[in-house]
BAFI-3210 file (N, C-alpha, C; in Angstrom, 3 decimals, decimal comma, padded with zeros to 6 digits):
// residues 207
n [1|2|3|4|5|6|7|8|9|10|11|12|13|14|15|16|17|18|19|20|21|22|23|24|25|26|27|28|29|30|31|32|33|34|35|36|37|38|39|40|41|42|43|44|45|46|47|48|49|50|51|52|53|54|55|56|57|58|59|60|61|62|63|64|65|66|67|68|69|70|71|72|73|74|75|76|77|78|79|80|81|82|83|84|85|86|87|88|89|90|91|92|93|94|95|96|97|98|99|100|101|102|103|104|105|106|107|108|109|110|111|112|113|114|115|116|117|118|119|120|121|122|123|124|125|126|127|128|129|130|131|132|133|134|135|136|137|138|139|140|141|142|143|144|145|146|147|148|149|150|151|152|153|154|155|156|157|158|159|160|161|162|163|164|165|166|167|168|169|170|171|172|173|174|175|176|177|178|179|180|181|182|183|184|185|186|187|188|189|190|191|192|193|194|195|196|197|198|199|200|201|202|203|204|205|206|207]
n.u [000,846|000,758|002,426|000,576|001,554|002,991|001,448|-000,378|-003,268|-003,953|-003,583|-005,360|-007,429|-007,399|-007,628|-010,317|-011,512|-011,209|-012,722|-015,563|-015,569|-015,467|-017,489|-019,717|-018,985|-019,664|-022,434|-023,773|-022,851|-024,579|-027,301|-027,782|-027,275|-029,673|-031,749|-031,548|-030,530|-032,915|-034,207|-033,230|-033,708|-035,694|-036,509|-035,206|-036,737|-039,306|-038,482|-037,549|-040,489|-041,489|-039,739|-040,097|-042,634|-042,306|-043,373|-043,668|-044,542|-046,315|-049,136|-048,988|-050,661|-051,705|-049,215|-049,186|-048,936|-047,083|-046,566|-043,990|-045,213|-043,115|-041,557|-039,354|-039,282|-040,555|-043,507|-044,073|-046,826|-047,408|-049,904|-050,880|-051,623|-051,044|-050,301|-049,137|-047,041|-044,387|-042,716|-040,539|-038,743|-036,578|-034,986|-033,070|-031,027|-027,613|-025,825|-026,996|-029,641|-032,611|-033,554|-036,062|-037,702|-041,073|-042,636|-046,220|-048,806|-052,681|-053,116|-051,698|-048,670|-045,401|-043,352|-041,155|-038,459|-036,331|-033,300|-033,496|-031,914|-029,158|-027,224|-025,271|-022,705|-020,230|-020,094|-021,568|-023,353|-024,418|-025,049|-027,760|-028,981|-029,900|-029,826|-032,212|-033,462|-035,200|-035,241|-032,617|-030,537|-032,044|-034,515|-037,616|-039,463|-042,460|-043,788|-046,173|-046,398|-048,830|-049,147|-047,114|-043,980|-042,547|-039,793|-036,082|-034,976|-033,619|-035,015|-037,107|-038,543|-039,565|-037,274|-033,958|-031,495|-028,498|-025,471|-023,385|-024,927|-026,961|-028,456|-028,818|-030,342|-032,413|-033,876|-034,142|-035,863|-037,901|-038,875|-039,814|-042,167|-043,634|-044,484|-045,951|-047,546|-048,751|-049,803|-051,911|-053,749|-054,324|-056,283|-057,427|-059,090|-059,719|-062,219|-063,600|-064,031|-062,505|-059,577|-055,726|-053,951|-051,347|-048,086|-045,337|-043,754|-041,542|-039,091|-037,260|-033,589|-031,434|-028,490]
n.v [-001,190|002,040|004,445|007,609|011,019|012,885|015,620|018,752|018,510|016,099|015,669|017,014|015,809|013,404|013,817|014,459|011,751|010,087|011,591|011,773|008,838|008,310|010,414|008,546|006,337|006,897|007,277|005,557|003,869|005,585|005,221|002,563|002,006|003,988|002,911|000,608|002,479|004,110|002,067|001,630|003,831|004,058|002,086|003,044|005,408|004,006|002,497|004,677|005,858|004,152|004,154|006,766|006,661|004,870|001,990|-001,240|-002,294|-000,099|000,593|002,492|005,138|006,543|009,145|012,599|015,640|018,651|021,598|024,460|028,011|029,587|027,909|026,697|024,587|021,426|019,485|016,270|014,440|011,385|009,144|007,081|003,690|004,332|006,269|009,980|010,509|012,905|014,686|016,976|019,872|022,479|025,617|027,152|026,573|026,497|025,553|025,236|023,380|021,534|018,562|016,732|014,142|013,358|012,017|012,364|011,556|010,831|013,474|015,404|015,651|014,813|012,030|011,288|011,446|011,825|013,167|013,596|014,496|016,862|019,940|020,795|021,893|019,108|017,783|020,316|021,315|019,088|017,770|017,634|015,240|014,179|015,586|016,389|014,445|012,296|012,335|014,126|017,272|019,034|017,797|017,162|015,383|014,259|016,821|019,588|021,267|022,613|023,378|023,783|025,858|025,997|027,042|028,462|028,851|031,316|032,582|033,530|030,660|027,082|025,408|023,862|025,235|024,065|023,517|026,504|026,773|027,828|028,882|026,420|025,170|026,681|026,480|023,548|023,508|025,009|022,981|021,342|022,318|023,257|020,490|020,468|022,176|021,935|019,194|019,767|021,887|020,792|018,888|020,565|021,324|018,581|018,306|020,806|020,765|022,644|023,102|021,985|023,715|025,855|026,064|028,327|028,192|030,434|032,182|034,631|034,056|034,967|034,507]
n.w [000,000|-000,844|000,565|001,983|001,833|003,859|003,995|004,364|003,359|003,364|006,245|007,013|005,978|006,950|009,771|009,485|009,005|010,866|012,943|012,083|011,608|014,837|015,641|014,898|015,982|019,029|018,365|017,549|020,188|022,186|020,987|021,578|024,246|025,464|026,002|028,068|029,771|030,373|031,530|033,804|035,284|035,341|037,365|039,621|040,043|040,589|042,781|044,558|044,815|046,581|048,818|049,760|050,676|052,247|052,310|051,096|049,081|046,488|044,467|041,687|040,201|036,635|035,916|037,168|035,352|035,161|034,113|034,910|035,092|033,767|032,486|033,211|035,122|036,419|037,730|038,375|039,495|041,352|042,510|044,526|046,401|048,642|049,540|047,876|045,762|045,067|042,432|042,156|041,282|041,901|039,889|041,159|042,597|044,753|042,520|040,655|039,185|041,351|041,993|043,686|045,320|046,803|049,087|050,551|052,982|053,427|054,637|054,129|055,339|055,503|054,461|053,635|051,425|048,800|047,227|044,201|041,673|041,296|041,546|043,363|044,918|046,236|049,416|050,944|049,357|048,299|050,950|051,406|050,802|053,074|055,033|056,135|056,986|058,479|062,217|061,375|061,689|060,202|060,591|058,433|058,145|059,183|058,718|058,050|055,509|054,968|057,132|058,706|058,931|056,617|056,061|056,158|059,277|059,589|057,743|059,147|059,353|060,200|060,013|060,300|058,455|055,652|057,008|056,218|053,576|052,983|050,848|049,531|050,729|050,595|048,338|048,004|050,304|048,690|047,170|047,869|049,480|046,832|046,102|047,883|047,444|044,921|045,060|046,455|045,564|043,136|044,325|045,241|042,394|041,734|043,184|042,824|040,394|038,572|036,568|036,276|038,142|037,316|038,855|040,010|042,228|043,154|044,644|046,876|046,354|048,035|049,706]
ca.u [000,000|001,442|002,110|000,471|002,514|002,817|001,042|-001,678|-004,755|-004,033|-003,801|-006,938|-008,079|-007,220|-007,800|-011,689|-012,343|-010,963|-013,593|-016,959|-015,441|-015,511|-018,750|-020,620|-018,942|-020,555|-023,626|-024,197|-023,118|-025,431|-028,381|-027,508|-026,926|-030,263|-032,709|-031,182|-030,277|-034,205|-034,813|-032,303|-033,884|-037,384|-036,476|-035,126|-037,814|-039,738|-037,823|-037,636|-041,603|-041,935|-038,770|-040,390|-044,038|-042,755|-044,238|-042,815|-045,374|-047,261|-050,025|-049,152|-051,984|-050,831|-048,469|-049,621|-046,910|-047,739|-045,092|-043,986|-045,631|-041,894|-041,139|-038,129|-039,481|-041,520|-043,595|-044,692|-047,113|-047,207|-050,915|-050,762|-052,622|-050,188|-050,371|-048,782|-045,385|-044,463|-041,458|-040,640|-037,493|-036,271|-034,228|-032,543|-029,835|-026,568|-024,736|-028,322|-031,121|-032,121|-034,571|-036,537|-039,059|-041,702|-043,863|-047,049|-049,638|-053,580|-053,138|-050,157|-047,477|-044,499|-043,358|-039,842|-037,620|-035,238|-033,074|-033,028|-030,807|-028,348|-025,680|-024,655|-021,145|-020,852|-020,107|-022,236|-025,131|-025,116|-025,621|-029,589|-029,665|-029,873|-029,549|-033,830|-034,155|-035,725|-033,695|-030,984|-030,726|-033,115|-035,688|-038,491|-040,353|-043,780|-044,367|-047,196|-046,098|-049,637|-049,415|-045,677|-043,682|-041,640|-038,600|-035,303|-035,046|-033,007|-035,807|-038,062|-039,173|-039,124|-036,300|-032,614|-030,636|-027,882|-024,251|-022,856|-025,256|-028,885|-029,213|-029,352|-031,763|-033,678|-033,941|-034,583|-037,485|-038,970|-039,298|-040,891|-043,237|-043,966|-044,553|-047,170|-048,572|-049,079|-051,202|-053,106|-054,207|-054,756|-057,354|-058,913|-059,473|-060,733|-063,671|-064,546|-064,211|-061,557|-058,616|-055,320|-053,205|-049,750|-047,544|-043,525|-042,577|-040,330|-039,155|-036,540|-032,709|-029,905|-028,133]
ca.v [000,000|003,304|005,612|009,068|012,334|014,291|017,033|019,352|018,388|014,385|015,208|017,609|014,531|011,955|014,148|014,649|010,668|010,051|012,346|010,798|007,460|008,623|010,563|007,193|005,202|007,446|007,385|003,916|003,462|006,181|004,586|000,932|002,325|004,567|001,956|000,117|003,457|004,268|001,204|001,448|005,488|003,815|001,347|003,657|005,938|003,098|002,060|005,876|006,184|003,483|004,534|008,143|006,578|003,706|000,926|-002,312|-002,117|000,675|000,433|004,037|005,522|007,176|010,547|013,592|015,836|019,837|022,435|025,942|029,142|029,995|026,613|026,536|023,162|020,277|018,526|015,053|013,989|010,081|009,026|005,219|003,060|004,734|007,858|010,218|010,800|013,951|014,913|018,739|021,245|024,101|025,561|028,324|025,936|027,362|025,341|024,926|022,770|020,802|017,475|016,198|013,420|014,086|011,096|012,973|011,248|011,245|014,569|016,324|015,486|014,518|010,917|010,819|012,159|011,502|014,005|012,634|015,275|017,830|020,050|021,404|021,057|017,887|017,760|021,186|021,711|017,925|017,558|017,826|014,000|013,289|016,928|016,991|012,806|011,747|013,171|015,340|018,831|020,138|016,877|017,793|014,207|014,198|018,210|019,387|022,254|023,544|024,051|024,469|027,285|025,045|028,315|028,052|029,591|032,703|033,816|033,046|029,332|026,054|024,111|024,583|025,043|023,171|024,600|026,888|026,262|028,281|028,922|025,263|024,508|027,461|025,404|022,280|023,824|025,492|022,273|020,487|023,182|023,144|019,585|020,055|023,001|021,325|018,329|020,836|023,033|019,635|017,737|021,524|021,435|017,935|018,565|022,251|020,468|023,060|023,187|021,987|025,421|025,685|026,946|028,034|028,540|031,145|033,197|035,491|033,283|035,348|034,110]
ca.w [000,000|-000,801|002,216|002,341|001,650|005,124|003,181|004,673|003,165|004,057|007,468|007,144|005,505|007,983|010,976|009,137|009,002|012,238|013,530|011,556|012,771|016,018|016,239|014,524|017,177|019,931|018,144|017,917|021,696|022,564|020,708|022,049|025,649|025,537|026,567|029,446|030,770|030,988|032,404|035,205|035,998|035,607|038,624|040,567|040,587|041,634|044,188|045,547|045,044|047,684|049,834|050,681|051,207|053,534|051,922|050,309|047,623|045,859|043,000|041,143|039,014|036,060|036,616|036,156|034,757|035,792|034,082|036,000|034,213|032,875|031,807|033,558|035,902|035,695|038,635|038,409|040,458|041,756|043,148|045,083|046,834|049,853|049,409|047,275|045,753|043,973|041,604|041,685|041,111|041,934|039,246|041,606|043,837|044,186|041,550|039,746|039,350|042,350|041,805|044,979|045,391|048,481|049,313|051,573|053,465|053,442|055,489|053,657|056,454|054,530|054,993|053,348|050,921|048,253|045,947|043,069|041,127|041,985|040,913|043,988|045,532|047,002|050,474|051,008|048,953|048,684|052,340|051,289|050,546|054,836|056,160|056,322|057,096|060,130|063,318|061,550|062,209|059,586|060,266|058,025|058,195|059,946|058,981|057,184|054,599|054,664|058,535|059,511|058,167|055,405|055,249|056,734|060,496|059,038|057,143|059,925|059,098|061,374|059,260|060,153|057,022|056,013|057,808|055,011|052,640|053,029|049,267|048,994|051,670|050,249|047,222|048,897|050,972|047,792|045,866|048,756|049,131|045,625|045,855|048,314|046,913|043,405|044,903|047,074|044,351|042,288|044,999|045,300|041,541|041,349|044,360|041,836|038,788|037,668|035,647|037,437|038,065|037,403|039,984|039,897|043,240|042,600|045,911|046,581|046,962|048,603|051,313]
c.u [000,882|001,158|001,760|001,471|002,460|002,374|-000,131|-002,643|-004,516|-004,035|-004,782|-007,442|-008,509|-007,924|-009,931|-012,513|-012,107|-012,106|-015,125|-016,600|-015,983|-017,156|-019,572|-020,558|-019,654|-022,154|-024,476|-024,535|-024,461|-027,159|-028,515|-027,825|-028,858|-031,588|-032,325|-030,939|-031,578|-034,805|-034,324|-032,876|-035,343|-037,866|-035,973|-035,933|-038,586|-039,792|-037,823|-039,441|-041,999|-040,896|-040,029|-041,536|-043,947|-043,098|-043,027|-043,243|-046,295|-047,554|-049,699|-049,859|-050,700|-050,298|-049,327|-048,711|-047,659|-046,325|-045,002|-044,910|-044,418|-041,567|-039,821|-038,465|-040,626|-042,155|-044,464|-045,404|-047,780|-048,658|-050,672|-051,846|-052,266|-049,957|-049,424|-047,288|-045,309|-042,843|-041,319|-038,921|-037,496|-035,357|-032,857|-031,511|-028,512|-025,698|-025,977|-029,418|-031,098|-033,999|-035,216|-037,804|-039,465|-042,307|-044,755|-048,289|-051,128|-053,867|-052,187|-048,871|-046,530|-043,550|-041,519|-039,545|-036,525|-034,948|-032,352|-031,563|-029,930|-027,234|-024,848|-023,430|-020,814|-019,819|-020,629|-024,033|-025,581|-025,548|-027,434|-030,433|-029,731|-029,617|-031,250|-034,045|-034,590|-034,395|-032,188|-031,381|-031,716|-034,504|-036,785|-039,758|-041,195|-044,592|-045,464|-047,014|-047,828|-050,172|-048,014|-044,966|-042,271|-040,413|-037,241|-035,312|-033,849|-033,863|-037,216|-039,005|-038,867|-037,881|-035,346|-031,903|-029,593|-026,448|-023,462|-023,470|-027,125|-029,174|-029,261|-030,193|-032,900|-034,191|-034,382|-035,981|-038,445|-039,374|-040,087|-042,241|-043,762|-044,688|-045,699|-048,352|-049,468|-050,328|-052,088|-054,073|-054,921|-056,339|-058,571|-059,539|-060,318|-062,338|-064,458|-064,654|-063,474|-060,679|-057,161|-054,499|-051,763|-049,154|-045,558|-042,782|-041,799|-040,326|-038,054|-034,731|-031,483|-029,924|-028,034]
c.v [001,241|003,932|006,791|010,327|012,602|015,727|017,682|018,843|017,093|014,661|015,701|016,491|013,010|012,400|014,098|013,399|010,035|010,569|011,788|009,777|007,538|008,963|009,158|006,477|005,753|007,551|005,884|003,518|003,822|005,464|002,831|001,095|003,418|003,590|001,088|001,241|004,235|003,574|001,176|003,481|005,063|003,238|002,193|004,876|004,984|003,072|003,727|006,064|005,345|003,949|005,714|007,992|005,094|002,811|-000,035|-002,473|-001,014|000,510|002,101|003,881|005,986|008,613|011,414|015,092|017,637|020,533|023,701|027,374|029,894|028,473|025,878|024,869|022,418|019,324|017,675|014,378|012,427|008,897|007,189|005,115|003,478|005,827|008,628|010,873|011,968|014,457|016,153|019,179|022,154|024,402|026,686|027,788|027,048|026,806|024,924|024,351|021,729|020,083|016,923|015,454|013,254|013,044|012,145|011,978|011,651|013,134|015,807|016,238|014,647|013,186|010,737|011,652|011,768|012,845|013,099|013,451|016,436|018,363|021,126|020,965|020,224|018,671|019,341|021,185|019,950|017,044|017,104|016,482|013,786|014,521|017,300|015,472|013,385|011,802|013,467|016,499|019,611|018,695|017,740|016,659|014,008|015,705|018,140|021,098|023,249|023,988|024,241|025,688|026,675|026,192|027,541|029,485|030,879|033,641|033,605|031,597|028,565|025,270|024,893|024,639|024,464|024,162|025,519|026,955|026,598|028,475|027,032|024,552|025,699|026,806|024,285|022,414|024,393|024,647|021,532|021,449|023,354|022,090|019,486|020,965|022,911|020,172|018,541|021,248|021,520|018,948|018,930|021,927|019,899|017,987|020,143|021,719|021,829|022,742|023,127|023,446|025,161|026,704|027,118|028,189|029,251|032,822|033,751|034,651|033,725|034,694|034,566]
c.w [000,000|000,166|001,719|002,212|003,096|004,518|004,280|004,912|003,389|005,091|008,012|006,916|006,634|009,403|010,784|009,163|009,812|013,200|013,477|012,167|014,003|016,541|015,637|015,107|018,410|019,504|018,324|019,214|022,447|022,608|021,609|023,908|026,044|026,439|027,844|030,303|031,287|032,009|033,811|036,009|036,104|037,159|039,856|041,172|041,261|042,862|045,142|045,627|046,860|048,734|050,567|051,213|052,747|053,169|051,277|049,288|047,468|044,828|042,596|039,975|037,718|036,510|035,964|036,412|034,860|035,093|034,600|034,739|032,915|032,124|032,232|034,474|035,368|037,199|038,260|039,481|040,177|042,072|043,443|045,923|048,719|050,157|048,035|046,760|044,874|043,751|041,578|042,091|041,463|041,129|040,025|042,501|043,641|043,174|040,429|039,912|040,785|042,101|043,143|044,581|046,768|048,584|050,842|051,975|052,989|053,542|055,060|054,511|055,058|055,189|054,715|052,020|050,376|047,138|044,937|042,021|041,795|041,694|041,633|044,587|046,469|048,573|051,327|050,840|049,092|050,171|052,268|051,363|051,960|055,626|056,749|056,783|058,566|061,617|063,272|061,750|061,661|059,581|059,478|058,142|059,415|059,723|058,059|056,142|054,874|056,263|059,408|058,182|057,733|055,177|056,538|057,716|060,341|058,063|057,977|060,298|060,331|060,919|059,609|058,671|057,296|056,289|056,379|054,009|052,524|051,575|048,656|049,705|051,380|049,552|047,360|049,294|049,661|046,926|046,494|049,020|048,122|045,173|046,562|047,982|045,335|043,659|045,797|046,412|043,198|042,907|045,062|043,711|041,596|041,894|043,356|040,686|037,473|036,943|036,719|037,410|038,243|038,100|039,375|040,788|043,065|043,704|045,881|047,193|047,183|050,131|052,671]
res [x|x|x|x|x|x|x|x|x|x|x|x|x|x|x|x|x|x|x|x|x|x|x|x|x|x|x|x|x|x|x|x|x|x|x|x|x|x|x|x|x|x|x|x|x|x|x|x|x|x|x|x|x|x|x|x|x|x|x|x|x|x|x|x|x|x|x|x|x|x|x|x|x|x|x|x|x|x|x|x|x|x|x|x|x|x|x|x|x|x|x|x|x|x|x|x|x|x|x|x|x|x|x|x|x|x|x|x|x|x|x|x|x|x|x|x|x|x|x|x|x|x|x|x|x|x|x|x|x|x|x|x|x|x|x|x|x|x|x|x|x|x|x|x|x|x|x|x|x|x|x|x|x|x|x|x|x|x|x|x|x|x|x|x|x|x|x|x|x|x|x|x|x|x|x|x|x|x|x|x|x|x|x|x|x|x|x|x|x|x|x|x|x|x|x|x|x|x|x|x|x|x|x|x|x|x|x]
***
């Protein structure tokens, strides 16, 4: 096989089908890899729907999927045979978006708690995954958002924030509040036979 010149345009050349190679091999993977990687985010919602409600088994209805007035979030709400689980954001964390799933009771008391996403700085903002559980410093599990004062105790609320880190327990508290104010506003539309109302939570986040 004849060798190549070291010229220019051959190594424009080479460097150009090196590249297609490349992206076609990421494309492929991508496509190949796309479906098991649903399935493995499908189960773990799952598995967190029942974590935050307590249960070993829940029947979930279908979701029903609620977006903010800006468009900037998205809450999903959960309905079981156990009560209810709800998916909501805040897009305002301090390193960005921040994902939380709420499981709430008959009553709205809030049973448990998983963050599902997060792109705050770990050992800080990520404190959030166990800084609100059941007897840590900011417990939030047994409250009832629509009768305790869901803020962090620097802007007068009952929740401690987390040490260093109030713009991410602002964030935190505004998605759980969100979460209960979405299937509030939802149970008082089905009893009127309204329309459900979209909410964006969206409060004021300096530290």
């Amino acid at each position: 096989m004849k060798k190549l010149k070291s010229t220019w345009y051959n190594m424009v050349g080479m460097l150009t089908l090196i590249a297609i190679l490349a992206g076609a091999a990421l494309g492929y993977v991508n496509e190949m890899t796309k479906g098991p990687i649903a399935q493995i985010k499908e189960q773990q919602l799952a598995d967190g729907i029942k974590a935050v409600l307590n249960a070993a088994e829940v029947k979930v209805e279908e979701p029903e999927v609620i977006s903010s007035t800006d468009g900037k979030t998205e809450t999903v709400i959960y309905r079981t045979d156990k009560g209810v689980a709800v998916k909501a954001q805040d897009a305002n964390g301090f390193g960005g978006s921040l994902t939380v799933l709420v499981g709430f009771d008959g009553k709205g008391s809030i049973q448990g708690y998983q963050v599902l996403e997060s792109s705050e700085t770990p050992g800080l903002g990520a404190k959030a995954s166990f800084w609100f559980q059941k007897g840590e410093k900011g417990d939030i599990i047994g409250k009832n958002p629509g009768q305790d004062n869901m803020t962090v105790s620097k802007d007068g609320g009952d929740v401690d924030a987390i040490t260093a880190s109030t713009i991410t327990s602002r964030a935190f508290l505004r998605a759980v509040n969100m979460a209960y104010s979405v299937i509030s506003n939802n149970n008082e539309d089905a009893q009127s036979g309204a329309s459900p109302q979209h909410q964006d939570g969206k409060e004021a986040n300096n530290e």
